[in-house]
SEKOL-461986 format. One line per 3 residues: number of its first residue (from 1); their letters; for each residue x, y, z of N, C-alpha, C. Coordinates in Angstrom, 3 decimals. Layout:
<nodes>
NUM	A	X:Y:Z:X:Y:Z:X:Y:Z  ... $
</nodes>
This chain:
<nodes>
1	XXX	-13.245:-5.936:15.507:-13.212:-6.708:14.267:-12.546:-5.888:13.178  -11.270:-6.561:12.410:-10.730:-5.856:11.659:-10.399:-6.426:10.498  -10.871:-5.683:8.786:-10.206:-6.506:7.724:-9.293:-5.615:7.146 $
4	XXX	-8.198:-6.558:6.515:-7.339:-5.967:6.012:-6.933:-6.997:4.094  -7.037:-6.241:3.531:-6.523:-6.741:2.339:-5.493:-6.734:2.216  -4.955:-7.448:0.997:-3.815:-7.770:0.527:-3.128:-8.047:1.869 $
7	XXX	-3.823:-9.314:2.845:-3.358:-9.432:4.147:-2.370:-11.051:4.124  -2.097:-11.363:2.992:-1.285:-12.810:3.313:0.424:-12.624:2.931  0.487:-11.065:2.868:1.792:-10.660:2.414:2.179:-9.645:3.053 $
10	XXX	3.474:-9.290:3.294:3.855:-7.782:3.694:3.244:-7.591:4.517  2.617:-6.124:3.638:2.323:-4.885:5.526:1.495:-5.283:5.534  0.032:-5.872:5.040:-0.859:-6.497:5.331:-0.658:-7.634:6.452 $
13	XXX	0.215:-8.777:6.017:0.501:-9.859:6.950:0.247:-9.557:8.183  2.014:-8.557:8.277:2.209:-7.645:9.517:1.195:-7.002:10.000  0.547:-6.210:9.863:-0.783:-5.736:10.471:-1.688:-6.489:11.140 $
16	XXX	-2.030:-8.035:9.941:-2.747:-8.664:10.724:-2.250:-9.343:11.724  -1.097:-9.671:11.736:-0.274:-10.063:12.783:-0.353:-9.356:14.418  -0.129:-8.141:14.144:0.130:-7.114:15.263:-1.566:-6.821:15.825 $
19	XXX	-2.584:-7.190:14.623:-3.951:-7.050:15.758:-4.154:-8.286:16.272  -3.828:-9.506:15.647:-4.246:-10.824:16.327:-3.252:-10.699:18.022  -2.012:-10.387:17.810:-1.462:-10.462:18.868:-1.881:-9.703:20.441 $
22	XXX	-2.913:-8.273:19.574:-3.238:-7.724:20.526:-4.974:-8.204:20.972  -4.995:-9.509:20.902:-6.491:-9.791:20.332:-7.402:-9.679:19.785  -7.008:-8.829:18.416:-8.312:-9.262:17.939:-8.436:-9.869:17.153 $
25	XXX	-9.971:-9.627:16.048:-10.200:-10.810:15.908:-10.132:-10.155:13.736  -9.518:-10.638:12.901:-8.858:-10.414:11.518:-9.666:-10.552:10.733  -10.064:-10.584:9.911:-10.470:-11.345:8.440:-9.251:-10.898:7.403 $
28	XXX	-8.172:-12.086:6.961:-7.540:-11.746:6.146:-8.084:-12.067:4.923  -7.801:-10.958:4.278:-8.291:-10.779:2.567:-7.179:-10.679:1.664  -7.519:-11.343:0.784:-6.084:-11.740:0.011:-6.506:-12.412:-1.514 $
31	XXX	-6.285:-12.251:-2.839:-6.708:-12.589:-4.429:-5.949:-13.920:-3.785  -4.972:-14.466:-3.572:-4.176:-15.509:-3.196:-4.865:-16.034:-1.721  -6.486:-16.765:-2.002:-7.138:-17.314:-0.982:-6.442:-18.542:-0.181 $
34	XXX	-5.420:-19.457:-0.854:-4.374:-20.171:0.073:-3.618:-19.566:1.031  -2.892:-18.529:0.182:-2.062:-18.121:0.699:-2.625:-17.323:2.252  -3.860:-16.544:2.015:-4.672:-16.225:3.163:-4.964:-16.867:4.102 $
37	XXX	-5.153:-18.285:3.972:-5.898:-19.396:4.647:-4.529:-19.729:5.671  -3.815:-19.907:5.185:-2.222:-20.548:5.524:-1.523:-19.231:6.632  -2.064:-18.142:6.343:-1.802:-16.821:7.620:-2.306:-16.943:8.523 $
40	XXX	-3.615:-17.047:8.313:-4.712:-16.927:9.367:-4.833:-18.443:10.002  -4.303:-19.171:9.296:-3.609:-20.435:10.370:-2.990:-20.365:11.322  -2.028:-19.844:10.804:-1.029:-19.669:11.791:-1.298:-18.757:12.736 $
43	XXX	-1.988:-17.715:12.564:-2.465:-16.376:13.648:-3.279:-17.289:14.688  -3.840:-17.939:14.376:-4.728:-18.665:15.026:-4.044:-19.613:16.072  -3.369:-19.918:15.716:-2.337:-20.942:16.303:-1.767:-19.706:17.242 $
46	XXX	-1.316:-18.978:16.629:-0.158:-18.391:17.927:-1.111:-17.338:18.779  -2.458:-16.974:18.334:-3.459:-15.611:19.149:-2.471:-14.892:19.725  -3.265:-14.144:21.029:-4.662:-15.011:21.277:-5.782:-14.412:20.684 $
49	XXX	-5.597:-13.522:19.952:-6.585:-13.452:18.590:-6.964:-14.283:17.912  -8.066:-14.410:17.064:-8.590:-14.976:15.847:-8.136:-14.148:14.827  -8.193:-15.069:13.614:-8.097:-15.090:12.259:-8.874:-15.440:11.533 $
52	XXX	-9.395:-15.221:10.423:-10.218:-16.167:8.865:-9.749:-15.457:8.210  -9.709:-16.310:6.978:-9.040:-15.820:5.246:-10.539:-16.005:4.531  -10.422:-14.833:3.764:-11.320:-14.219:2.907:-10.347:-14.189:1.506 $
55	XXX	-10.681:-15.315:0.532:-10.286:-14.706:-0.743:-11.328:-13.629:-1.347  -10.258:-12.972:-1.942:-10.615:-11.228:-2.614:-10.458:-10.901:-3.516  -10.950:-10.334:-4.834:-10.095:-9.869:-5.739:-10.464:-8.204:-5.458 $
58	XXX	-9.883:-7.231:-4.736:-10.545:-5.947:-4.628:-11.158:-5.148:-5.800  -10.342:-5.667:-7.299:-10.802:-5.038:-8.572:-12.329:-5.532:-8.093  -13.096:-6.535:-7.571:-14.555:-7.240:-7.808:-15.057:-5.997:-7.234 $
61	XXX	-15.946:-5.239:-7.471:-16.222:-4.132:-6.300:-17.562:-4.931:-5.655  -18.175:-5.817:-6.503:-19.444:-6.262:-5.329:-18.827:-7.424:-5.029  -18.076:-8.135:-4.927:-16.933:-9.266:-4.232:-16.724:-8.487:-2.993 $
64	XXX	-16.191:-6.983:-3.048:-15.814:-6.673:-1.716:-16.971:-6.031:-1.251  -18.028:-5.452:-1.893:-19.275:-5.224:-1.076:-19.874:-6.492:-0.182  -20.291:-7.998:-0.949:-20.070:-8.961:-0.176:-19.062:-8.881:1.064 $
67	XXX	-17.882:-9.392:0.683:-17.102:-9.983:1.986:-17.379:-8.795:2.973  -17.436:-7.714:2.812:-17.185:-6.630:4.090:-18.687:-6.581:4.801  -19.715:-6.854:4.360:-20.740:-7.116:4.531:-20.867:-8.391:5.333 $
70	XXX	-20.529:-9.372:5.070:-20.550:-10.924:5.910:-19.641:-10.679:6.943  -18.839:-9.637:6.471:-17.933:-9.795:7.777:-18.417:-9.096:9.129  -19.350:-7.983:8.736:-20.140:-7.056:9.646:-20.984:-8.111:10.331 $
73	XXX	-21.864:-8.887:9.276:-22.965:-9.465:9.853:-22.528:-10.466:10.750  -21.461:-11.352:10.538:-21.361:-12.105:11.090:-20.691:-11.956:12.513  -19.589:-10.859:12.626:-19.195:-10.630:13.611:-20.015:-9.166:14.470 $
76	XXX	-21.039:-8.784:14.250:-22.023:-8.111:14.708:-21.278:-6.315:14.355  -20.488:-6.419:14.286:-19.589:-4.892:13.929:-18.645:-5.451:13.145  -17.497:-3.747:12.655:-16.243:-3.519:12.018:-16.064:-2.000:12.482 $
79	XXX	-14.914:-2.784:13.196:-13.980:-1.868:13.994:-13.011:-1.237:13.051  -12.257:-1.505:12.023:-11.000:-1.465:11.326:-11.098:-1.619:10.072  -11.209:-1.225:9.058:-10.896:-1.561:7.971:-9.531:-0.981:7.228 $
82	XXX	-8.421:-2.116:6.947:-7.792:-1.931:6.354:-7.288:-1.818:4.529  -7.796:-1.160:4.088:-7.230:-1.205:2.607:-5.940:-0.962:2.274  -5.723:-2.151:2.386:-3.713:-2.044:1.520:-3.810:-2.761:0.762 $
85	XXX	-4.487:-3.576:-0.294:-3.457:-4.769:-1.549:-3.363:-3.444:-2.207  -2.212:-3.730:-2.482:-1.523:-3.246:-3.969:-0.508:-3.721:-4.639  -0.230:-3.079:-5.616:0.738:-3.676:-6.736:1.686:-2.814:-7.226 $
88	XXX	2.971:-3.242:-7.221:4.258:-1.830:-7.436:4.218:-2.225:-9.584  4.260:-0.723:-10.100:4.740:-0.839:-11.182:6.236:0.136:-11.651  6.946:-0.588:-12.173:8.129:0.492:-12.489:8.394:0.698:-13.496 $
91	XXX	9.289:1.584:-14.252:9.926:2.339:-15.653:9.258:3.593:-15.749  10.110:4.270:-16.811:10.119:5.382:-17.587:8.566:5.051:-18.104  8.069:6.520:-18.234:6.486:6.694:-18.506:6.676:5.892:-20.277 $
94	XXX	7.902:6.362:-21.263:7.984:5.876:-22.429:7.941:4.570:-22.104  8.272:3.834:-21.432:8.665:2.269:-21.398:7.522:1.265:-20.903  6.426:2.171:-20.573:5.563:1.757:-19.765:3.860:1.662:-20.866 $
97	XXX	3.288:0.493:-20.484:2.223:0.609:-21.978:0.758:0.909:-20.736  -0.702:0.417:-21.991:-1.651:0.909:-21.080:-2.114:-0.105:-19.892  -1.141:-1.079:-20.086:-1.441:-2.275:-19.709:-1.003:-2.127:-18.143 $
100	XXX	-0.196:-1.550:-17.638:0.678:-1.179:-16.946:-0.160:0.125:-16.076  -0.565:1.024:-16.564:-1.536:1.698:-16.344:-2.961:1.207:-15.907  -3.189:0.551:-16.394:-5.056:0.336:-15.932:-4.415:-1.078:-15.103 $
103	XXX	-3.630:-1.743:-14.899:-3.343:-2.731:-13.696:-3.202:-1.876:-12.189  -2.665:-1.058:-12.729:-1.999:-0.082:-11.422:-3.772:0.623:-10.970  -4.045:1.073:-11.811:-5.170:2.291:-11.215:-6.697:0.924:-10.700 $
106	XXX	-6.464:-0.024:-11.371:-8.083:-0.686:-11.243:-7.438:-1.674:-9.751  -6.089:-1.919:-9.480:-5.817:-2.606:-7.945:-5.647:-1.436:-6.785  -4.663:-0.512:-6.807:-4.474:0.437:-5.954:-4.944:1.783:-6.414 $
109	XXX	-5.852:2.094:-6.734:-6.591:3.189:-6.331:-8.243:2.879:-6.558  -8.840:1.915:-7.579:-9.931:1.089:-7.553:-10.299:0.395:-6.172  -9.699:-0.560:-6.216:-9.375:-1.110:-4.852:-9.416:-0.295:-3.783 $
112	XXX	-8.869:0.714:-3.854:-9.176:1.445:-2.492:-10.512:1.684:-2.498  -11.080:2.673:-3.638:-12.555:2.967:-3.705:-13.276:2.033:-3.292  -13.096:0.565:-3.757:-14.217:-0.394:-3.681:-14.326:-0.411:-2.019 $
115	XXX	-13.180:-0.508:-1.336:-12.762:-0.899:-0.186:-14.051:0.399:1.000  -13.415:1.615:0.032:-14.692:2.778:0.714:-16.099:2.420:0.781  -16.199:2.366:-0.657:-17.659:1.917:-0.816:-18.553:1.267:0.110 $
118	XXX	-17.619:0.083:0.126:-17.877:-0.609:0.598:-18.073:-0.978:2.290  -17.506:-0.246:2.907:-17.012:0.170:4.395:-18.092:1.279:5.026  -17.945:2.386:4.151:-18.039:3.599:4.623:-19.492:3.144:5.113 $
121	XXX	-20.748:3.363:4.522:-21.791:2.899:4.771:-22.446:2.247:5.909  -21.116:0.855:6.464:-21.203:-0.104:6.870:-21.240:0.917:8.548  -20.266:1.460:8.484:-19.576:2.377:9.867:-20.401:3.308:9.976 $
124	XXX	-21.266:3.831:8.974:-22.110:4.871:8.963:-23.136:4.213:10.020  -23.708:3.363:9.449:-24.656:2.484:9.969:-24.588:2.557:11.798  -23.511:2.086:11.458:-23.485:1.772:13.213:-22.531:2.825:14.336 $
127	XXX	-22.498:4.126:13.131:-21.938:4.976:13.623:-20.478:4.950:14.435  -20.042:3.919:13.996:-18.369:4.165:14.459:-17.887:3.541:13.625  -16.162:3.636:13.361:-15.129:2.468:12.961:-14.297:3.765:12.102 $
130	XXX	-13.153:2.866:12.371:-12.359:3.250:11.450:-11.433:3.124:9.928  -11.320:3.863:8.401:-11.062:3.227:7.644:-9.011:3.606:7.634  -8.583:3.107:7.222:-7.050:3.335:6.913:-6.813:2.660:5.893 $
133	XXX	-6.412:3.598:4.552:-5.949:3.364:3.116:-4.419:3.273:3.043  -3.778:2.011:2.576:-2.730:2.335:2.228:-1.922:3.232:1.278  -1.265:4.152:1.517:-1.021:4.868:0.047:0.419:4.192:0.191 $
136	XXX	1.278:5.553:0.132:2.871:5.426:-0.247:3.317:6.636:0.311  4.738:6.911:0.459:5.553:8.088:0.531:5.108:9.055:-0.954  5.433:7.780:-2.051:5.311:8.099:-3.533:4.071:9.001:-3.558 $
139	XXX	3.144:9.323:-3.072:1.968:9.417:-2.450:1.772:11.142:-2.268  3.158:11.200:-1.739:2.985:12.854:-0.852:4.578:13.318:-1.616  5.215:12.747:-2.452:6.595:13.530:-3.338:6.448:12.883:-5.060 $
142	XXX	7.080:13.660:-5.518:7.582:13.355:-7.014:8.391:12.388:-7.167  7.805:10.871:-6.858:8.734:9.817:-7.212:8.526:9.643:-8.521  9.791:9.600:-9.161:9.983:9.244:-10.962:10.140:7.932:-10.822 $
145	XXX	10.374:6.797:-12.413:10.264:5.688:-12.793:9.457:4.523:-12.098  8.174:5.324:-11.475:7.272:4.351:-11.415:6.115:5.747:-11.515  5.334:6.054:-12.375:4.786:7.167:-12.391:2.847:6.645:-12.266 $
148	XXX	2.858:5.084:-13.007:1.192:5.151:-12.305:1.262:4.522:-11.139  2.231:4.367:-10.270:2.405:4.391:-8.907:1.687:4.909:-8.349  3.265:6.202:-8.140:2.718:7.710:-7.910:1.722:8.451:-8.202 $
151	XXX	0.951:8.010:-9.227:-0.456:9.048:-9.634:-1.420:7.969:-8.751  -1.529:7.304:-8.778:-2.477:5.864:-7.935:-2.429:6.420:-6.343  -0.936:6.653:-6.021:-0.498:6.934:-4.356:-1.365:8.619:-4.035 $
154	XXX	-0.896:9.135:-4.933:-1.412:10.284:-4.998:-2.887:10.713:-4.587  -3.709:10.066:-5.499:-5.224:10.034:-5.683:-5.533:9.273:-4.229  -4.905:8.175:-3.309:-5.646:7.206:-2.444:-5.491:8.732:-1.076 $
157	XXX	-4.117:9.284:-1.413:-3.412:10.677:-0.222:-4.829:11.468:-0.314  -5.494:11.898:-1.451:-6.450:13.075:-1.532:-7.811:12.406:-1.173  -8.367:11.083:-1.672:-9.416:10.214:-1.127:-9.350:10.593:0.199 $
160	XXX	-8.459:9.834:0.319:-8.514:9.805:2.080:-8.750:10.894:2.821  -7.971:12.160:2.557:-8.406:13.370:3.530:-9.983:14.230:3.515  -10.146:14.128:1.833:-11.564:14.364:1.741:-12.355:13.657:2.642 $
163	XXX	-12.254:12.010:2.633:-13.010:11.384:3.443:-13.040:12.007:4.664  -11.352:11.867:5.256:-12.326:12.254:6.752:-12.517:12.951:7.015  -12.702:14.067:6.375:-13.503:15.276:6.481:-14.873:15.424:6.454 $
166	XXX	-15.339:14.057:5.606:-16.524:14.347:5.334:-17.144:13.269:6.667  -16.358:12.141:7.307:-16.650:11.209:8.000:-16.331:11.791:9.811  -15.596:12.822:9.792:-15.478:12.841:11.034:-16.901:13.340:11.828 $
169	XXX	-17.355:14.295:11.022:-18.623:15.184:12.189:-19.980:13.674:11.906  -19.013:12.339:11.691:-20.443:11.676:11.422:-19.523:10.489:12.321  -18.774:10.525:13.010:-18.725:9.458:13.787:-17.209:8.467:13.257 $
172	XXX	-16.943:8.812:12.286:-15.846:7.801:11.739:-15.298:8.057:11.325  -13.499:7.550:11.259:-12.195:8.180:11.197:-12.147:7.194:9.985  -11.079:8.244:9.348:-10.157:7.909:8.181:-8.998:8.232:8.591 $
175	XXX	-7.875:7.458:8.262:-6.472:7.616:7.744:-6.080:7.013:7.031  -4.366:7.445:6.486:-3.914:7.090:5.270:-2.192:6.762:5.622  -2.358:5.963:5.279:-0.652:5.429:5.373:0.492:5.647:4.226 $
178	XXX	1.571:6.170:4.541:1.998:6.929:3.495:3.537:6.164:4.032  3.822:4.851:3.963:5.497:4.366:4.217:6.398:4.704:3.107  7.625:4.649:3.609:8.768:5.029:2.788:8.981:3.493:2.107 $
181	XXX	10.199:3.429:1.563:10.131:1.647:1.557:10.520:0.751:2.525  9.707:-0.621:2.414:9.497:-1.152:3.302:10.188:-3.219:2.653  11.029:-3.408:3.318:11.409:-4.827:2.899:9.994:-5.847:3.116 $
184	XXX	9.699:-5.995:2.242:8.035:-6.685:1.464:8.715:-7.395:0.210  7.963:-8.653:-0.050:8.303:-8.902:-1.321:7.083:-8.244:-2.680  6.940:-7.402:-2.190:6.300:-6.199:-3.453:7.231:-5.833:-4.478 $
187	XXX	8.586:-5.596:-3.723:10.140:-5.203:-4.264:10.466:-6.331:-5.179  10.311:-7.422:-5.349:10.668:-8.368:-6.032:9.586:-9.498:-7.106  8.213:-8.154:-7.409:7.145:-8.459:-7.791:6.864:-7.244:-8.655 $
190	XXX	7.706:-6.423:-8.601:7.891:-4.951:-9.621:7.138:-5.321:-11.297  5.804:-5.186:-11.757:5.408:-5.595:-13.017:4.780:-6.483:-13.335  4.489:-7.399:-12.254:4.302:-8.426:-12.202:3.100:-9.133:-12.666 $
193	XXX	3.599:-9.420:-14.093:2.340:-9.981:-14.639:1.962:-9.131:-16.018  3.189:-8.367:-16.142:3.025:-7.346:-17.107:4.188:-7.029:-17.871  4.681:-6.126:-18.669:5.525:-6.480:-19.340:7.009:-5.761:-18.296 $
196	XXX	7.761:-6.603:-18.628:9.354:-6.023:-17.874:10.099:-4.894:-18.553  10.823:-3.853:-17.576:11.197:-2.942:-17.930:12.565:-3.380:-17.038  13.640:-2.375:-17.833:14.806:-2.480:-16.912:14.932:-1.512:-15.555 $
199	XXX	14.119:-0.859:-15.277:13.690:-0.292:-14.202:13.352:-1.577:-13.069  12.174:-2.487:-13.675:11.894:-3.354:-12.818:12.806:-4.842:-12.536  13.572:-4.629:-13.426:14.552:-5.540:-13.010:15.909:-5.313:-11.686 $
202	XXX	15.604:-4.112:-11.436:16.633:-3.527:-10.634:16.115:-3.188:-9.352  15.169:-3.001:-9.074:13.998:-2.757:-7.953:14.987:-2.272:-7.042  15.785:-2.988:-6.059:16.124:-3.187:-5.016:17.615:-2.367:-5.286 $
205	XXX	17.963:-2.993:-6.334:19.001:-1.730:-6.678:18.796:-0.243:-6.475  17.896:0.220:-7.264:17.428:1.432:-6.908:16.977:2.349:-5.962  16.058:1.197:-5.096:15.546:1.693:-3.947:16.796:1.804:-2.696 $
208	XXX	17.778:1.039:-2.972:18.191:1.107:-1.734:19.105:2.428:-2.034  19.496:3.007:-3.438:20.182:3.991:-3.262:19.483:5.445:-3.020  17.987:5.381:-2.856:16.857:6.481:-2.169:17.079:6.398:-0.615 $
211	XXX	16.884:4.915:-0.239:16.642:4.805:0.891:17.242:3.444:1.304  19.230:3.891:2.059:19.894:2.533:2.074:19.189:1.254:2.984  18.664:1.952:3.852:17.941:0.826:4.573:16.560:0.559:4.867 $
214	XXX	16.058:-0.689:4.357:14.604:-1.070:4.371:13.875:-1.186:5.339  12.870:-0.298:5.788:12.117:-0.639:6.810:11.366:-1.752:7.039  11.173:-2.534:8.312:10.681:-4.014:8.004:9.361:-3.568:8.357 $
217	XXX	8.282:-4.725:7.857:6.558:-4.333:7.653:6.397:-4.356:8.954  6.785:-5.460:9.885:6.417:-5.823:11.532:6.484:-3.855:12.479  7.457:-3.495:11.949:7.511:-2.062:12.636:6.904:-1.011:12.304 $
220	XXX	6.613:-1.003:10.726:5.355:-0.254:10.057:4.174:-0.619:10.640  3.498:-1.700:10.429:2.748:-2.339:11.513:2.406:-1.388:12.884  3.518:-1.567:13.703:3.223:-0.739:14.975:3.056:0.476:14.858 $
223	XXX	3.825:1.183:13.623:4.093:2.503:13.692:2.440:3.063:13.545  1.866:1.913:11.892:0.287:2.783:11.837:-0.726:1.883:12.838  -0.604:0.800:13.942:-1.463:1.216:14.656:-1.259:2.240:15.861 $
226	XXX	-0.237:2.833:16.025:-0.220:3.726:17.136:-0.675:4.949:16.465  -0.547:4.840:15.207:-1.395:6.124:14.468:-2.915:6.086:14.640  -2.980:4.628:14.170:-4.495:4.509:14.038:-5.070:5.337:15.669 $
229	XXX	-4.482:4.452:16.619:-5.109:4.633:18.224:-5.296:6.393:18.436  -4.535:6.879:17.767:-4.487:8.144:17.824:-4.938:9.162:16.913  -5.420:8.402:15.870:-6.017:9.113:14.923:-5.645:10.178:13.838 $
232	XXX	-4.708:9.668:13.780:-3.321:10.488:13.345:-4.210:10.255:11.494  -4.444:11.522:10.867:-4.522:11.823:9.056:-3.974:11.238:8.512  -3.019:11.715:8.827:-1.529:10.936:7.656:-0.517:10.004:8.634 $
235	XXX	0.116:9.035:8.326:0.996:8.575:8.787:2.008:7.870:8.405  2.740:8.238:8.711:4.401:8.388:7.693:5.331:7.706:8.476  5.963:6.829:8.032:6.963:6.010:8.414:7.783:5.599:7.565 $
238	XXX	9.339:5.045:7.998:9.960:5.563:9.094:10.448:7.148:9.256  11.505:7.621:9.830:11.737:9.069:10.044:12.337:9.704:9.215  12.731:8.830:7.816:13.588:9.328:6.792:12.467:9.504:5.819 $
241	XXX	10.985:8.681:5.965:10.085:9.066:4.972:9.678:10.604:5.561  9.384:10.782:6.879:8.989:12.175:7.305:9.703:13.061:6.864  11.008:12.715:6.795:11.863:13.881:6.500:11.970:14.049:5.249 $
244	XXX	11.802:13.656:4.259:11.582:13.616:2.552:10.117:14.343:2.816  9.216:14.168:3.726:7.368:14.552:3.395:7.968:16.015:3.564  8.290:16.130:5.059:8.503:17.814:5.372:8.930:18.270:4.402 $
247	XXX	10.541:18.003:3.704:11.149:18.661:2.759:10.466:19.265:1.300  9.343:17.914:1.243:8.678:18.162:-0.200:7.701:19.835:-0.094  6.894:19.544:1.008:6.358:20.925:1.832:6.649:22.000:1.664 $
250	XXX	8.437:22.065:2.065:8.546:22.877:2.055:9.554:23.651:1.202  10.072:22.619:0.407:11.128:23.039:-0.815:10.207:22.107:-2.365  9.529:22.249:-2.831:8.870:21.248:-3.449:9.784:21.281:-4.845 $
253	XXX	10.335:22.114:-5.463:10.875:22.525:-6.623:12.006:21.704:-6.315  13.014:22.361:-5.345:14.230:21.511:-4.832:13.957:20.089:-4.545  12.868:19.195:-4.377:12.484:18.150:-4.613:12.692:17.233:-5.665 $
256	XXX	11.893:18.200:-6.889:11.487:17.651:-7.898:12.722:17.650:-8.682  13.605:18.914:-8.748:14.746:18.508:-8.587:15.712:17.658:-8.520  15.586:17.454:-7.336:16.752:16.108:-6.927:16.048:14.641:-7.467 $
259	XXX	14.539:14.494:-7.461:13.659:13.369:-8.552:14.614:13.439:-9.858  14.782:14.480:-10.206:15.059:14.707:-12.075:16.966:14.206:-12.046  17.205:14.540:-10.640:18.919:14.197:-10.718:19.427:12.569:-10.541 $
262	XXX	18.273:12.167:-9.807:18.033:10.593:-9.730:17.878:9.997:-11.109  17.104:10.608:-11.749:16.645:9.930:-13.105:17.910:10.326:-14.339  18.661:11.075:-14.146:20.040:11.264:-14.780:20.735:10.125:-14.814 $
265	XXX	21.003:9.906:-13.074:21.893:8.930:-13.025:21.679:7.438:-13.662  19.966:7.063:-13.254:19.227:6.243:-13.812:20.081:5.716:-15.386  19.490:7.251:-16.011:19.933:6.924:-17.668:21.151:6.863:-18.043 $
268	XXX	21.954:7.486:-17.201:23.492:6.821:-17.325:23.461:6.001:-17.035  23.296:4.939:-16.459:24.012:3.609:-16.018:22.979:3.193:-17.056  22.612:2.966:-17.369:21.358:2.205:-18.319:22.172:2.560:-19.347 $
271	XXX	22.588:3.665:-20.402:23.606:3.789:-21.171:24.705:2.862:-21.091  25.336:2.907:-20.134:26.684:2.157:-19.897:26.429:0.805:-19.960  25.586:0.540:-19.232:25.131:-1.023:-19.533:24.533:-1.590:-20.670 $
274	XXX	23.813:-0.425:-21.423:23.535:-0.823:-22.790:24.779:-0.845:-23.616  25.543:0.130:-23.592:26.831:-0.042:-24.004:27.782:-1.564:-24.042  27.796:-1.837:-22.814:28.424:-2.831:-22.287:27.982:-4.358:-23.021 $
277	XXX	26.737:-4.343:-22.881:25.670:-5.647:-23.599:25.750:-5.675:-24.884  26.363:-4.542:-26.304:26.526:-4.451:-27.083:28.214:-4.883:-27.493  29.061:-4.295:-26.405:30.618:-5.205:-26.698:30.312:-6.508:-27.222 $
280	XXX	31.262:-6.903:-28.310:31.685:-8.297:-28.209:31.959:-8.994:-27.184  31.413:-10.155:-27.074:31.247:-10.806:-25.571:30.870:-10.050:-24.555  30.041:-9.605:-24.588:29.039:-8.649:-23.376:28.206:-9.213:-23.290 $
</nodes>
């Protein structure tokens, strides 16, 4: 028995996708309870797994003490718990208000907590299961112009290892998922609901000049359950996010670095285009 949040989109979807296929049995969790209902339809339809949609808001922390709880009771265990909803925010730390800040920290790194809270206990209980937090690449390097991202990704990277440190000599695994970018419509939801920056208007622009090609969620998916099966700490996908993790390791300055040479270019073209929008007839 496995739940996964923020499961009617992206790597969530995908995940729940890739356990229904291998039979089991889902609870998708999702703030967008249609949109959940309408997944786990279809999972259902194609198995030979089961599905149910669980609307969620993970900010609720006794909303998710509930659902993870009904979900134990009812299906007699929890094998899996997945914590991934989150929410991408972008711009310059100046461009960015508190609004932007406490959205970011009370969905993806709140949310994760609640998700612990709420879990850990549960697995304690019955002495097994496993939890897996979504973080980010952003997570384990100095990604600039999205910075309560990165401090959010950051904090779920250090949760997590504490945890299973403290969970392994008791029966239950933690890991943490740390993808590079991944073609999700997260990329095209940059702010969402908050105020716009020209950072977030470019999303896809940007990202693809980090990383020209988007990893799709269906293969992330496989990548962290073959982690999960294996119990793998951290797990990093695809091989261009590994190779940015190693590098940070082990050149971290030369990193932060090449972060600060990105954000040059950033403010040039943002110049030029401010430039440009100021011509007559621009």
């Amino acid at each position: 028995m496995a739940i996964v949040t923020g499961g009617a989109s992206g790597i969530g979807r995908a995940l729940a996708t890739a356990l229904v296929r291998r039979g089991g049995t889902v609870a998708v969790a999702d703030l967008d309870g249609e949109a959940a209902e309408r997944v786990a339809e279809e999972l259902r339809r194609r198995g030979p797994g089961h599905a149910e949609a669980v609307p969620l808001d993970v900010r609720d922390a006794a909303a998710v003490a509930a659902a993870y709880r009904r979900v134990r009771d009812e299906h007699g265990r929890l094998d899996l718990v997945f914590n991934n909803a989150g929410i991408a925010v972008g711009g310059l730390v100046d461009e960015l208000t508190l609004d932007h800040w406490n959205r970011t920290i009370d969905v993806n790194l709140r949310g994760v907590v609640h998700g612990v809270q709420a879990a850990y206990p549960l697995l304690l209980d019955q002495g097994f299961g496993h939890i897996v937090n979504t973080a980010s690449l952003a997570g384990l390097l100095p990604a600039p112009l999205m910075a309560p991202y990165t401090a959010t990704k950051h904090a779920v990277v250090g949760l997590s290892l504490a945890l299973r440190a403290e969970a392994a000599p008791r029966g239950v695994r933690v890991s943490v998922v740390c993808p590079g970018f991944v073609d999700t419509p997260l990329l095209d939801r940059v702010n969402a609901g908050l105020p716009d920056t020209p950072a977030s208007r470019s999303t896809r622009q940007q990202v693809r000049r980090v990383q020209p090609r988007l990893y799709s969620a269906d293969r992330l998916a496989e990548d962290v359950l073959r982690g999960v099966a294996r119990n793998r700490a951290v797990i990093v996908a695809p091989a261009s996010a590994r190779l940015a993790a190693r590098l940070t390791r082990l050149a971290p300055a030369a990193v932060v670095t090449a972060a600060g040479i990105q954000v040059r270019r950033y403010l040039r073209e943002r110049a030029v285009a401010r430039a440009a929008e100021a011509r007559p007839g621009g």
